[in-house]
DRENBA-797655 format. One line per 8 residues: number of its first residue (from 0); their letters; for each residue x, y, z of C-alpha. Coordinates in steps of 0.001 Angstrom, whole numbers, plus 500000, padded with zeros to 6 digits. Each point is the difference from the previous one (the first is absolute). Example, Ala and Ser with C-alpha at 12.3 -4.5 7.8 and 13.67 -1.06 7.14 Angstrom:
# DRENBA-797655
0 = AS = 512300,495500,507800; 501370,503440,499340
***
This chain:
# DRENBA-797655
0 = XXXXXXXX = 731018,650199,527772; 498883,498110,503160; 500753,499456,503255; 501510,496986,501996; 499500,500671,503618; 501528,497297,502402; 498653,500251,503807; 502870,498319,502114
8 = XXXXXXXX = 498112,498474,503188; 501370,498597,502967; 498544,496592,501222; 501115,497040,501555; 501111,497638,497102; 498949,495898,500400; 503648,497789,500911; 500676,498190,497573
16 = XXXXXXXX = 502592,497056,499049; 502631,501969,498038; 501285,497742,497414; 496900,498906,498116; 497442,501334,497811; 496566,499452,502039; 497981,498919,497381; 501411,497399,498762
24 = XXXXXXXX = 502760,499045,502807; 502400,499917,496944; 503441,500742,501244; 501691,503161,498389; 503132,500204,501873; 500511,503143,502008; 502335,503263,499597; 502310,502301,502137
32 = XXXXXXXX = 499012,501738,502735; 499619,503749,499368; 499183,501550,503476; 497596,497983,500938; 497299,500566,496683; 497450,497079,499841; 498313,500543,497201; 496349,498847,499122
40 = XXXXXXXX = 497497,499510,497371; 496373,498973,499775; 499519,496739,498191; 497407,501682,497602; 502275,502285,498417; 500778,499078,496510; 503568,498243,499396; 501593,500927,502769
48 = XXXXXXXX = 502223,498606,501997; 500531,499639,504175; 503573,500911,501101; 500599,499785,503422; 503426,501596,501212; 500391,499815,503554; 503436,498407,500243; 500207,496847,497971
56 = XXXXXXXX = 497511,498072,501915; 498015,497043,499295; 497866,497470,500917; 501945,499238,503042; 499172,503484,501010; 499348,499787,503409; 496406,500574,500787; 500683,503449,502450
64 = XXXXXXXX = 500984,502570,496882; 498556,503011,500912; 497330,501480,497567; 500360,502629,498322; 498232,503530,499399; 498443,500080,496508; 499743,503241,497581; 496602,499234,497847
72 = XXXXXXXX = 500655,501757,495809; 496568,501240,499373; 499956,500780,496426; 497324,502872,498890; 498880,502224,497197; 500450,499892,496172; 502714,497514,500011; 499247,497565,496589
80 = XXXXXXXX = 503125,500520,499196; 501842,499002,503226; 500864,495870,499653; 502694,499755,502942; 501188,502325,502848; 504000,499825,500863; 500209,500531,504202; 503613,501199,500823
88 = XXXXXXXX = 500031,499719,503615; 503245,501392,502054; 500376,500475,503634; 501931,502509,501715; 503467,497739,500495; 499625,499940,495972; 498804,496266,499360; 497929,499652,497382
96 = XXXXXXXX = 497974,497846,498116; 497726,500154,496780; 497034,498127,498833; 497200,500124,497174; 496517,499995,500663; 497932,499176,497552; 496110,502252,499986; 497710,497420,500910
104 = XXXXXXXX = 496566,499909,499174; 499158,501220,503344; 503069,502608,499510; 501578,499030,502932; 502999,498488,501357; 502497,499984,503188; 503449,500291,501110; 500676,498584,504162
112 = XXXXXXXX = 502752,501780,501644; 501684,500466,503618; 498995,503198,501518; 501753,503366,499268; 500762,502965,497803; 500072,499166,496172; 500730,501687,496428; 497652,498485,498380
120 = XXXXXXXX = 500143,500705,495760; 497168,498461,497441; 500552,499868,496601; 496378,499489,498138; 501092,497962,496556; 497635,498817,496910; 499953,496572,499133; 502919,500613,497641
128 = XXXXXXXX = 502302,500787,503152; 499535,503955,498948; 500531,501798,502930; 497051,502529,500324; 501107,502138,502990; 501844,499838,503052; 498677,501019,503475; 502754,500317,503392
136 = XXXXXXXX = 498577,500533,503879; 500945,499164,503203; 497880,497931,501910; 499517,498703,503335; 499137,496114,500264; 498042,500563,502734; 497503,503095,498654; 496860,499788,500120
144 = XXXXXXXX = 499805,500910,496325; 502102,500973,496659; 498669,501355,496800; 502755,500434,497005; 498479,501217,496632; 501734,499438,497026; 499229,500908,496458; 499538,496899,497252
152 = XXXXXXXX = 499540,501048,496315; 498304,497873,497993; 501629,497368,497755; 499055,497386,497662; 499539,496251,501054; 501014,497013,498932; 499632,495849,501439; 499686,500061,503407
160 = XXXXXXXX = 502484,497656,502117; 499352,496260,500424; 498471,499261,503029; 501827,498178,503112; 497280,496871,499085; 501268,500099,496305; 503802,499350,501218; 501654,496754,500385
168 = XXXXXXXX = 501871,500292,503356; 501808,496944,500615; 503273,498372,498076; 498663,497001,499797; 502386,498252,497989; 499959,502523,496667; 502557,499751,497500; 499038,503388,497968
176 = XXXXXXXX = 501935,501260,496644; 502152,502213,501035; 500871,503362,497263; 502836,502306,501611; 500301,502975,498111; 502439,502535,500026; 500964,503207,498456; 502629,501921,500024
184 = XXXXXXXX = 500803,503730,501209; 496404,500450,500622; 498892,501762,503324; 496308,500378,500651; 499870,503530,498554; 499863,498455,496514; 496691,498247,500643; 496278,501301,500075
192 = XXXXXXXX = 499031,497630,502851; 502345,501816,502449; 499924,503750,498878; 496225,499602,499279; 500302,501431,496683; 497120,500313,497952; 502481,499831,496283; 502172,496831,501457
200 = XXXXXXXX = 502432,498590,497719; 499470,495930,501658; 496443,499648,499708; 501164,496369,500113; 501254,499883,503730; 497319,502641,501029; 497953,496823,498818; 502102,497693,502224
208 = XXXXXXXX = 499918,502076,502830; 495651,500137,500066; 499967,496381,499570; 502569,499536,503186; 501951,501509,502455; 502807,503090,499604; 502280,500912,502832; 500569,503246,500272
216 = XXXXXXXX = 503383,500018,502188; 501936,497460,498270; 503920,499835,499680; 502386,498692,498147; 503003,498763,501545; 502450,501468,497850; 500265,503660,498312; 501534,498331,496147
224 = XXXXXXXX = 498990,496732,498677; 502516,497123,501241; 499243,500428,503833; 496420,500120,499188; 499321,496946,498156; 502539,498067,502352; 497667,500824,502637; 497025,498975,498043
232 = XXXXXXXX = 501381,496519,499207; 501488,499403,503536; 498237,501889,502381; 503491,501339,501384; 500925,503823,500129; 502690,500530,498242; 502649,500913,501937; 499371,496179,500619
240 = XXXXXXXX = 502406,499292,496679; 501998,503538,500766; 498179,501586,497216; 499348,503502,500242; 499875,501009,496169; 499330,498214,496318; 502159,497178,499429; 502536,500765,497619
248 = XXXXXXXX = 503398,499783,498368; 503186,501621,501812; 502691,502324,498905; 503352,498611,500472; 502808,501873,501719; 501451,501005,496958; 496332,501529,499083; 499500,497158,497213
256 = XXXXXXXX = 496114,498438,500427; 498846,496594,500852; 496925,498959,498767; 499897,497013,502398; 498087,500383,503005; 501086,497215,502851; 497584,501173,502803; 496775,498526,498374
264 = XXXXXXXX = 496916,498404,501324; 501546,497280,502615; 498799,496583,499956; 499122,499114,503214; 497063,502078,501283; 496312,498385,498986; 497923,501817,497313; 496670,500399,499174
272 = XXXXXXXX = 500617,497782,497198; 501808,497860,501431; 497294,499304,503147; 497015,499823,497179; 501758,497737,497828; 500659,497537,502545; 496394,500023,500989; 498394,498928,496370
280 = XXXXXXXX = 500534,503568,498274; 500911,500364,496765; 502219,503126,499910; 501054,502162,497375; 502009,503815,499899; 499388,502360,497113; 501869,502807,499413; 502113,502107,501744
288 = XXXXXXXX = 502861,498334,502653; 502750,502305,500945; 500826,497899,502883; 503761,499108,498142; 500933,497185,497249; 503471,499525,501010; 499420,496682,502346; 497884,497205,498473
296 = XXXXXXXX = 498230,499712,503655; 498346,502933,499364; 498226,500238,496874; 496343,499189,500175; 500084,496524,498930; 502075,499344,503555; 497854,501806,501698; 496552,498201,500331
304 = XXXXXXXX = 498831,501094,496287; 499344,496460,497867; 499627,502611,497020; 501255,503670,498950; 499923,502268,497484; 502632,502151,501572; 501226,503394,497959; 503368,500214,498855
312 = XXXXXXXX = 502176,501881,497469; 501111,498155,496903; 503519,498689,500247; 500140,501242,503989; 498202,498043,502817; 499272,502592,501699; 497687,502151,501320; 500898,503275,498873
320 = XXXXXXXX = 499691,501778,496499; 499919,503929,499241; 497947,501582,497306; 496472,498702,498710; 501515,496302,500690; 497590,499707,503292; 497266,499845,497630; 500891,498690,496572
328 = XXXXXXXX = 503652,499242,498935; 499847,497239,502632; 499568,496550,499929; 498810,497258,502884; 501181,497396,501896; 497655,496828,499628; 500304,497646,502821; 503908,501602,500527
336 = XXXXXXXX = 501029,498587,495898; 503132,502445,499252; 500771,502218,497781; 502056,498485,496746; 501666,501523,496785; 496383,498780,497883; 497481,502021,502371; 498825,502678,498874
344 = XXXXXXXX = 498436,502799,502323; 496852,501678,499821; 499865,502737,497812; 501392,503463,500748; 497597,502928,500274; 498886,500607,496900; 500879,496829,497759; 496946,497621,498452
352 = XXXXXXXX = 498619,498117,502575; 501388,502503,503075; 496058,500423,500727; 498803,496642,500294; 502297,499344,501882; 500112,502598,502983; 501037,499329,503347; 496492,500918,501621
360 = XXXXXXXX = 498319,497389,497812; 502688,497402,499504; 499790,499501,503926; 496154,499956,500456; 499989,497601,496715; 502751,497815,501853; 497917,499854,503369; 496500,499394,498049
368 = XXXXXXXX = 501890,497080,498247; 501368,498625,503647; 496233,500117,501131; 498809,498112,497745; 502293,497184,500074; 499709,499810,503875; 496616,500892,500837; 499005,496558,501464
376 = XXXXXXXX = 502176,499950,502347; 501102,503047,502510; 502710,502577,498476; 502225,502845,501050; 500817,502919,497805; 502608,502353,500630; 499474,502681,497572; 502320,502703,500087
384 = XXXXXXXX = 499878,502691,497585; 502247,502866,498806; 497465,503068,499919; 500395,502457,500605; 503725,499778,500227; 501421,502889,498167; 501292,500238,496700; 495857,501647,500253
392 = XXXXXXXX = 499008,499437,496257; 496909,499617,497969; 498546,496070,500006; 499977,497921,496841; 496671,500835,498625; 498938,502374,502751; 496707,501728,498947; 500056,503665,501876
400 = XXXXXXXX = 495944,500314,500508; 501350,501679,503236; 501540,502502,498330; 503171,499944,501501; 502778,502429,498759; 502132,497132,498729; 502796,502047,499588; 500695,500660,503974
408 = XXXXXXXX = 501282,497759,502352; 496642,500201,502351; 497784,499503,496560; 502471,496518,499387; 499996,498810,503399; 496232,500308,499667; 499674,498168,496683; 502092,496993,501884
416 = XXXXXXXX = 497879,499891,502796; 496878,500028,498188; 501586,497326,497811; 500869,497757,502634; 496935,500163,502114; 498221,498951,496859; 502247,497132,499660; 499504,499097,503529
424 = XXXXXXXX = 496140,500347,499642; 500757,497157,496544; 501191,497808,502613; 497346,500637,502861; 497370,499425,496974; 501557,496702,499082; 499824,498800,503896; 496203,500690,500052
432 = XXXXXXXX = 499016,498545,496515; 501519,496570,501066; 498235,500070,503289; 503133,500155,502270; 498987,503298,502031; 498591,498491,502677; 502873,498104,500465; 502906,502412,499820
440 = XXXXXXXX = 501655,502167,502001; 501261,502977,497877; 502391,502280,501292; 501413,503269,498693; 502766,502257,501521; 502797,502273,498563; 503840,499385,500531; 500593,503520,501405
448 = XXXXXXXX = 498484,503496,498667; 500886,502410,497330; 502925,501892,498727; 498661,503755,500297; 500432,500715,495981; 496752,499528,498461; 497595,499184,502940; 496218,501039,499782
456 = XXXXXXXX = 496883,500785,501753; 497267,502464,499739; 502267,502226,502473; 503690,499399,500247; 500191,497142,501748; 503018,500903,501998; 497990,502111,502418; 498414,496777,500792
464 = XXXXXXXX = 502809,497817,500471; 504096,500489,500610; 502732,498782,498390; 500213,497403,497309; 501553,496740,499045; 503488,499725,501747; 499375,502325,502961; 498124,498547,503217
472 = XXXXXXXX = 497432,502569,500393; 496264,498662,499137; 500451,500893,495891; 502952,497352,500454; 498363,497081,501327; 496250,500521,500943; 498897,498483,497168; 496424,497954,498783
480 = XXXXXXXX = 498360,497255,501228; 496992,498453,498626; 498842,496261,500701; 496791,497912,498386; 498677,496945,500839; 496307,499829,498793; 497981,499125,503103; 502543,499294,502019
488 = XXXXXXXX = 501510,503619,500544; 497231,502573,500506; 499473,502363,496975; 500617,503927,499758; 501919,500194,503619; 502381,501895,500873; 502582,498726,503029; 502378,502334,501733
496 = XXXXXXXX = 502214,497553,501480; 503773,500774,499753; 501276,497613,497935; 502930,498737,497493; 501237,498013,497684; 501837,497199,502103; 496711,499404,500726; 498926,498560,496523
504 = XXXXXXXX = 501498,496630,500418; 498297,498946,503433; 496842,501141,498696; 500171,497757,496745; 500853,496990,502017; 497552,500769,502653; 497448,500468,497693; 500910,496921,498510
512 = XXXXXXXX = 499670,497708,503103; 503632,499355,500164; 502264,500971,503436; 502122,502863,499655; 503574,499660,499474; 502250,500201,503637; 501826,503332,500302; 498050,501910,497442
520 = XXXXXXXX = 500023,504339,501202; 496510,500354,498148; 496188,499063,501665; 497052,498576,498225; 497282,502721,498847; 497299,496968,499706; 497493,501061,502729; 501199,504157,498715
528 = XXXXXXXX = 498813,499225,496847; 497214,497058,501008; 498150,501831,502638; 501502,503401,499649; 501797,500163,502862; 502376,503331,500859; 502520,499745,501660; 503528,502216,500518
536 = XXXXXXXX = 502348,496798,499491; 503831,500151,501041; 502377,502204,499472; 501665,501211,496397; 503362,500477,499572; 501453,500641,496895; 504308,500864,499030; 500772,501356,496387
544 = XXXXXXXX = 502973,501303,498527; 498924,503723,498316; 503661,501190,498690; 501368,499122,496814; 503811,500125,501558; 501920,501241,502903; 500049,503989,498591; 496494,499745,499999
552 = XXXXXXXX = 499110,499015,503250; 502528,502902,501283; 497981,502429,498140; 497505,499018,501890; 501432,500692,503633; 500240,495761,500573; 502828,498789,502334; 501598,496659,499246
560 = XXXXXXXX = 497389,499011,502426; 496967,500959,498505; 500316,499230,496273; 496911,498344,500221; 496369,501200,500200; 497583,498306,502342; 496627,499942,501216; 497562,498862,502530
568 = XXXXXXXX = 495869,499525,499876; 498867,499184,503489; 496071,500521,500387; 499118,504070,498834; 504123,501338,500315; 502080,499589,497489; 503718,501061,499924; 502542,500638,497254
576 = XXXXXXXX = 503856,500609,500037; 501881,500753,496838; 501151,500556,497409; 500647,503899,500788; 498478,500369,503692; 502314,497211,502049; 500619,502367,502450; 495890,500776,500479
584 = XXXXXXXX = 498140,496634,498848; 496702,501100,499441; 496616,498773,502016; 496269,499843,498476; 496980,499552,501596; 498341,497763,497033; 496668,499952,501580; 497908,502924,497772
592 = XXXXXXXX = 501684,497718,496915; 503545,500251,498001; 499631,503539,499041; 501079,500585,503649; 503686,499046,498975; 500167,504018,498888; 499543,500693,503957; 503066,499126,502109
600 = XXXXXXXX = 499188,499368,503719; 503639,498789,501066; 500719,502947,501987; 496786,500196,502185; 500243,496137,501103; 503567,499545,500406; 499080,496824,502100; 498547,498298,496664
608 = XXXXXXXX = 502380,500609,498206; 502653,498528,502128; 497887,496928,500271; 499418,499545,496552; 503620,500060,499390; 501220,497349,502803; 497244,497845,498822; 501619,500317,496211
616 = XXXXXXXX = 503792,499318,501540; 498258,496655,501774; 498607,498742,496965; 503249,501147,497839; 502306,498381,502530; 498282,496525,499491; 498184,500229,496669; 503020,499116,497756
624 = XXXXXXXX = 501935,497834,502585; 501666,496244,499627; 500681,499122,503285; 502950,497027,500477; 500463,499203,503474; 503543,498055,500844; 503108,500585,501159; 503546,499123,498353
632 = XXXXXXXX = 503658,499701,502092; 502181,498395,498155; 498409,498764,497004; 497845,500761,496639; 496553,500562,499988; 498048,500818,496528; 496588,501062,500092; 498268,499149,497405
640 = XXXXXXXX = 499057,502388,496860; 496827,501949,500363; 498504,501335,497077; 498881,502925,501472; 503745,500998,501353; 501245,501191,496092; 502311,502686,500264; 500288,500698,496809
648 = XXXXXXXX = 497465,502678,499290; 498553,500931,503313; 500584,500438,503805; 500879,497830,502763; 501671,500241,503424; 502544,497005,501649; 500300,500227,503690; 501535,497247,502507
656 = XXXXXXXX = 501324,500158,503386; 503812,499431,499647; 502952,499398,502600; 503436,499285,499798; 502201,498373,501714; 503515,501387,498612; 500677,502981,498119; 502402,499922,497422
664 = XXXXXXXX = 498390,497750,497810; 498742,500084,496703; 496677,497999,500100; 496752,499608,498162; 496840,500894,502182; 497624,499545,497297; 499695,500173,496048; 498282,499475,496969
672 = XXXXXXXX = 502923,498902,497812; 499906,502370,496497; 498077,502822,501612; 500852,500968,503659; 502209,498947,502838; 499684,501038,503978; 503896,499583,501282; 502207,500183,503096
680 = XXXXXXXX = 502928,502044,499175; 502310,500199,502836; 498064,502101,502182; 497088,501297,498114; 497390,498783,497531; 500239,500394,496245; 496900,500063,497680; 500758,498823,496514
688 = XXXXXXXX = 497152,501119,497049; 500731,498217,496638; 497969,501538,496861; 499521,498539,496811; 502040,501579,497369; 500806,497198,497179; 503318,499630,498963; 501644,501574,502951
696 = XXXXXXXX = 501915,497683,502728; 497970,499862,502973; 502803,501543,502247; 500228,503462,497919; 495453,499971,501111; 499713,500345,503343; 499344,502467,502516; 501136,499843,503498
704 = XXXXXXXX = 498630,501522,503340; 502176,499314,503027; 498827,500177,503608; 502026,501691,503161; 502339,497768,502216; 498210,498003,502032; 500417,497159,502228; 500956,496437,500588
712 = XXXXXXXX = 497611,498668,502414; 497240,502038,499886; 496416,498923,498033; 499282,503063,497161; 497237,500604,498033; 501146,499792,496711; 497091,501517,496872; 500343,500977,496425
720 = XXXXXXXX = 497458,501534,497905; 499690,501069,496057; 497327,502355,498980; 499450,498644,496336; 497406,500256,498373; 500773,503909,497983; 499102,498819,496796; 502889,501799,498465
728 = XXXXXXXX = 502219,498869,502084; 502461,501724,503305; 499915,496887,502420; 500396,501333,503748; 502184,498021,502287; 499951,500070,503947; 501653,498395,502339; 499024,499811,503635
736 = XXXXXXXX = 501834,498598,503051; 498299,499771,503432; 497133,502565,499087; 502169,502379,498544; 500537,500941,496421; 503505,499096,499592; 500399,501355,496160; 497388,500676,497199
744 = XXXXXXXX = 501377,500677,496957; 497949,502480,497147; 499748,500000,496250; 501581,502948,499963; 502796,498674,501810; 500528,497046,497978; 503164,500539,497889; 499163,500225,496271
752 = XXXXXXXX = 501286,496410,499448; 498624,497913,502744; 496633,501722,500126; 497516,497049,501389; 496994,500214,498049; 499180,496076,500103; 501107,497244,502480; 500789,497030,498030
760 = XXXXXXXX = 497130,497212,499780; 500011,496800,500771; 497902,496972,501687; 502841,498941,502591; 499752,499010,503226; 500837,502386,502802; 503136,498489,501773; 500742,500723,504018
768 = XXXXXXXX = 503314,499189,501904; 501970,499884,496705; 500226,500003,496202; 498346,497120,498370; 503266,497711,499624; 500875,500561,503397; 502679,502222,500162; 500265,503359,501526
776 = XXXXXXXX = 497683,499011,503279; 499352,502214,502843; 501445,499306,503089; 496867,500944,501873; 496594,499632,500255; 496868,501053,497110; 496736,500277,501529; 496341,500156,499233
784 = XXXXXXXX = 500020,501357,496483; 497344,501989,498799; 499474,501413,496542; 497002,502302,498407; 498925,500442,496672; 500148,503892,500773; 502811,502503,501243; 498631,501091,503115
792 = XXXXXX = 501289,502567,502104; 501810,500365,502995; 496772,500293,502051; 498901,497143,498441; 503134,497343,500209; 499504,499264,504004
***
């Protein structure tokens, strides 16, 4: 056991121009401001980086910044084993900021901040990112002197990092492979890079991770598999397309299922794929898609993919299959051919020729063979595999050297793992035999984390992270992120910068030299992962549906109101509402890492958490909205279709400013002819909800919510919601009038006959001032529509 001892000095620290990296006046960009923290490292130290944070200046900086006091890291003792320092810095209003220093030959390093009272917290880590203690004092910037001792065990080593002259730093032009990976239900519990486990079941990605960057506070941007991989392809959140849960069929009214799924990946927003391709890429996605098959414009082909092996069910194209189907009674989808009466699937578990065929190595074989038809020219492949979905099983072939006890869940889940991070290392082999690492950008990141059953470490892993897949607490959606780029991306670092995965697609086409698509939520990671730059990024916001039905979320303690869970990252805090605390939403300080989510802070910073949650209502007021700005008096407007605005499996909320100018008339105000209709009835407003029940005449399907009396003359604010999206079904109705709920009507209120489990779909135009032919027209005015692919509350309408 040695000793790291870090004397914190006081000095005057040299101005300099904060926006550039001295010593080679490369541009990096700069970061937020957290209370005024400049921070500052000598040139000599090996692979670092200079990240300057004061405000987002640059080199228009005017020349009269004040400088700033410096505190000098003096490293001492037995410390072989110490590679990089982590400096948490926090002043007393509670900004914070955190940077790695790396130990330097002359074991020193510095951090420049204003003057005052700070926590200041060190974490001593080994090359491998191990943490080797952890050291907390107060200082004073302006001491004369600071000594912190901290204890460092000794630990193996391994490559050191590339140095800062060993890095390509400009774009210049590159058109690198690009290799997305993905897994699925996979948090970063499950591998040895991020739990530092010494008996790691992905030996594989540990690999990837020496040989290039891992983040270390990465999110995904949806807690279940559809919302996440939208978000990867689009770089939109997904309340963006209204969804909050996995795509899938509906249950009718009359509790018959639909296996079609209308709300699928729209058209109109710009892939990854789609920006690539258009730029000399050729494109391909493997594997997994569960982003909906119903709508031709959304299968992968239509979507910026030349080529695709996609997975599908024999006889059903779709993406959904129970049993050991995931990984062998399945069959593929070659550049989007269909399914006919002559094809025969893969074989079931079990059945000659089940092994060679498993889904692991069928995908890796299918990307290998893309490689090598495109390798002279630059390609893009999506690979999206199944692991570690559940049904958890043993792999075709799977030779237990580990040891695991096949027979439990955990000792299965391990198996697949191990199985998969072998086939990924196949593929990583393949890139670096045919020459091609150099010139590609390999990424690697999980869909959302892990069901509880069956997860591992060498302690229970739960007591280092909360929650799993389909909750919003860290075990939900803090999942792994590993990038490699040989030379390009520096090897074995580690980057703390708060990240996610709508920010996947501006990296790829960043990194690619190409301009990144117009409205796009996400921000390029190039100079994060280029020059290891930290830095907090935007806000997070995530919406997910967490009840299987109406009874559910009542057993729970939700109000119509909060059916939903939701949560917000902003810088260290963290806060969580739902499923069963809507009435206390949680708050985290995320700062000493994601085991903190077992401490709730809410109470003691009540002024957090009630910024936190109007910062969520902002960004769920406008996240999901299709604003249509006109006016209709006497006449028909249509707007046109969106393909977000579906109301057949998932929420939405109408609102438009109506007056009228004689009561006693029976008038259309708006509708979507076949599934809902806003009305003037005499002297109140009538909402009209159509399901979909076949066979049954569309006037014995609808539901009705009527308003007050109200009055001729007089502008009112006219809004409808539907909470849909309970998988099982129990569609919730309100109607509001002038701020004011005017009727809401319950699934357990709906009569037996009528109950509304699914609005009817359709693709029709939305018709103001009348119905479509004409007749039935509003003697009044219809004014600025405005429509939202989620039901948002009252507080939320205005």
């Amino acid at each position: 056991m040695g000793e790291l001892k870090a004397y914190v000095d006081s000095s005057e620290g040299k101005r300099k121009d904060p926006g550039y990296f001295e010593k080679n006046k490369t541009r990096i960009g700069c970061g937020s401001s957290f209370g005024g923290f400049m921070i500052r490292f000598s040139p000599w130290l090996s692979g670092l980086l200079l990240a300057i944070l004061v405000g987002c200046a640059g080199p228009d900086n005017p020349a009269g910044i004040p400088s700033l006091p410096e505190i000098s890291l003096r490293v001492e003792g037995n410390t072989d084993s110490a590679r990089q320092l982590e400096v948490v810095l926090q002043d007393e209003s509670g900004g914070i900021h955190s940077e790695m220093l790396a130990v330097g030959p002359d074991r020193s390093g510095s951090v420049s901040a204003a003057p005052g009272t700070y926590d200041l917290t060190v974490h001593p880590m080994n090359e491998r990112g191990e943490p080797l203690g952890v050291t907390r004092r107060k200082i004073e910037l302006d001491a004369d002197r600071t000594t912190v001792s901290i204890p460092v065990s000794e630990a193996p080593t391994s490559q050191p990092a590339q140095t800062e002259e060993e890095l390509i730093q400009p774009r210049g032009g590159e058109k690198p492979n690009i290799v997305l990976i993905v897994l699925d239900d996979v948090d970063f519990t499950d591998l040895g890079s991020y739990t530092n486990s010494s008996d790691s079941r992905t030996p594989r990605l540990d690999q990837l991770a020496s040989q290039g960057m891992r983040f270390t506070q990465f999110y995904s941007n949806g807690c279940k598999c559809s919302p996440t991989r939208a978000s990867i392809l689009t770089s939109h959140t997904p309340g963006f397309f209204g969804w909050r849960n996995v795509i899938d069929g509906i249950t009718r009214s009359d509790g018959t299922r639909s296996g079609v799924v209308s709300r699928t990946l729209p058209w109109h927003p710009v892939t990854v794929a789609e920006a690539l391709q258009a730029n000399g890429y050729a494109t391909t996605h493997i594997g997994k898609w569960h982003l909906g098959t119903y709508r031709p414009s959304s299968m992968p082909l239509q979507q910026g993919f030349a080529e695709s092996a996609r997975w599908g069910v024999y006889q059903q194209n779709q993406d959904n299959w129970p049993g050991n189907g995931f990984y062998w009674g399945y069959n593929l989808f070659i550049n989007g051919a269909a399914f006919t009466p002559n094809v025969t699937p893969m074989p079931a578990f079990g059945q000659p020729g089940a092994d060679a065929n498993y889904l692991n190595k069928r995908l890796t074989d299918e990307a290998i063979a893309f490689i090598g038809r495109h390798q002279a020219e630059p390609f893009f492949i999506n690979l999206w595999h199944f692991t570690a979905h559940q049904p958890f099983h043993v792999p075709a072939g799977y030779n237990n050297v580990r040891g695991f006890d096949l027979a439990t869940s955990a000792g299965k889940l391990s198996a697949m793992l191990t199985d998969v991070d072998r086939e990924i290392g196949r593929l990583l082999d393949y890139i670096d035999q045919a020459g091609l690492g150099h010139n590609t950008l390999i990424l690697f990141v999980s869909d959302n984390g892990g069901v509880s059953e069956g997860r591992w470490a060498q302690a229970n892993p739960r007591t280092l992270i909360r929650g799993g897949k389909g909750s919003l607490y860290e075990g939900g959606i803090r999942v792994p992120f590993i990038a490699r780029w040989t030379g390009k991306i520096p090897s074995n670092t580690i980057n703390h910068s708060i990240a996610s995965t709508i920010d996947l697609l501006p990296t790829c086409v960043d990194a690619a030299s190409i301009p990144i698509p117009a409205g796009v939520e996400g921000r390029s990671l190039y100079d994060n992962l280029t020059t290891g730059l930290k830095n907090q990024g935007p806000d997070l916001f995530w919406v997910a549906n967490r009840f299987e039905n109406y009874a559910a979320a009542v057993a729970a303690g939700a109000t119509a109101e909060q059916l939903d869970q939701f949560a917000v990252r902003s810088g260290r805090y963290k806060l969580v509402r739902g499923p069963a605390n809507n009435a206390n939403p949680e708050l985290f300080d995320l700062a000493a890492g994601p085991a903190a989510e077992f401490t709730n802070i809410a109470d003691a910073n009540p002024t957090i958490v009630n910024d936190l949650i109007g910062r969520y209502k902002a960004w769920h007021r406008i996240i999901g909205t299709i604003p249509f700005n006109a006016i209709v008096s006497g006449g028909i407007l249509s707007i046109p279709f969106d393909p977000r605005f579906d109301t057949f499996d998932g929420d939405f909320t109408f609102s438009v400013d109506v007056r009228a100018n004689t009561l006693g008339q029976n008038g259309v105000i708006a509708m979507k002819e076949g599934s809902w209709e806003l009305l003037w009835v005499t002297d109140h407003i009538d909402l009209k909800l159509y399901d979909d029940r076949p066979g049954v005449p569309i006037a014995q399907r609808e539901t009705r919510l009527a308003s007050p009396a109200l009055a001729a003359g007089v502008s009112h604010k006219v809004t409808f919601t539907v909470v849909g999206h309970l998988p099982n079904g129990n569609k919730i109705p309100s109607l509001y009038v002038n701020g004011t709920l005017a009727q809401r009507l319950l699934p357990d209120q709906f009569p037996a006959a009528t109950a509304l489990w699914a609005i009817a779909p359709n693709n029709s135009k939305i018709t103001l001032g009348s119905r479509p032919d004409g007749t039935e027209p509003f003697d009044g005015s219809v004014g600025l529509p405005r429509m939202s692919t989620l039901a948002l509350p009252l507080d939320e309408q205005q």
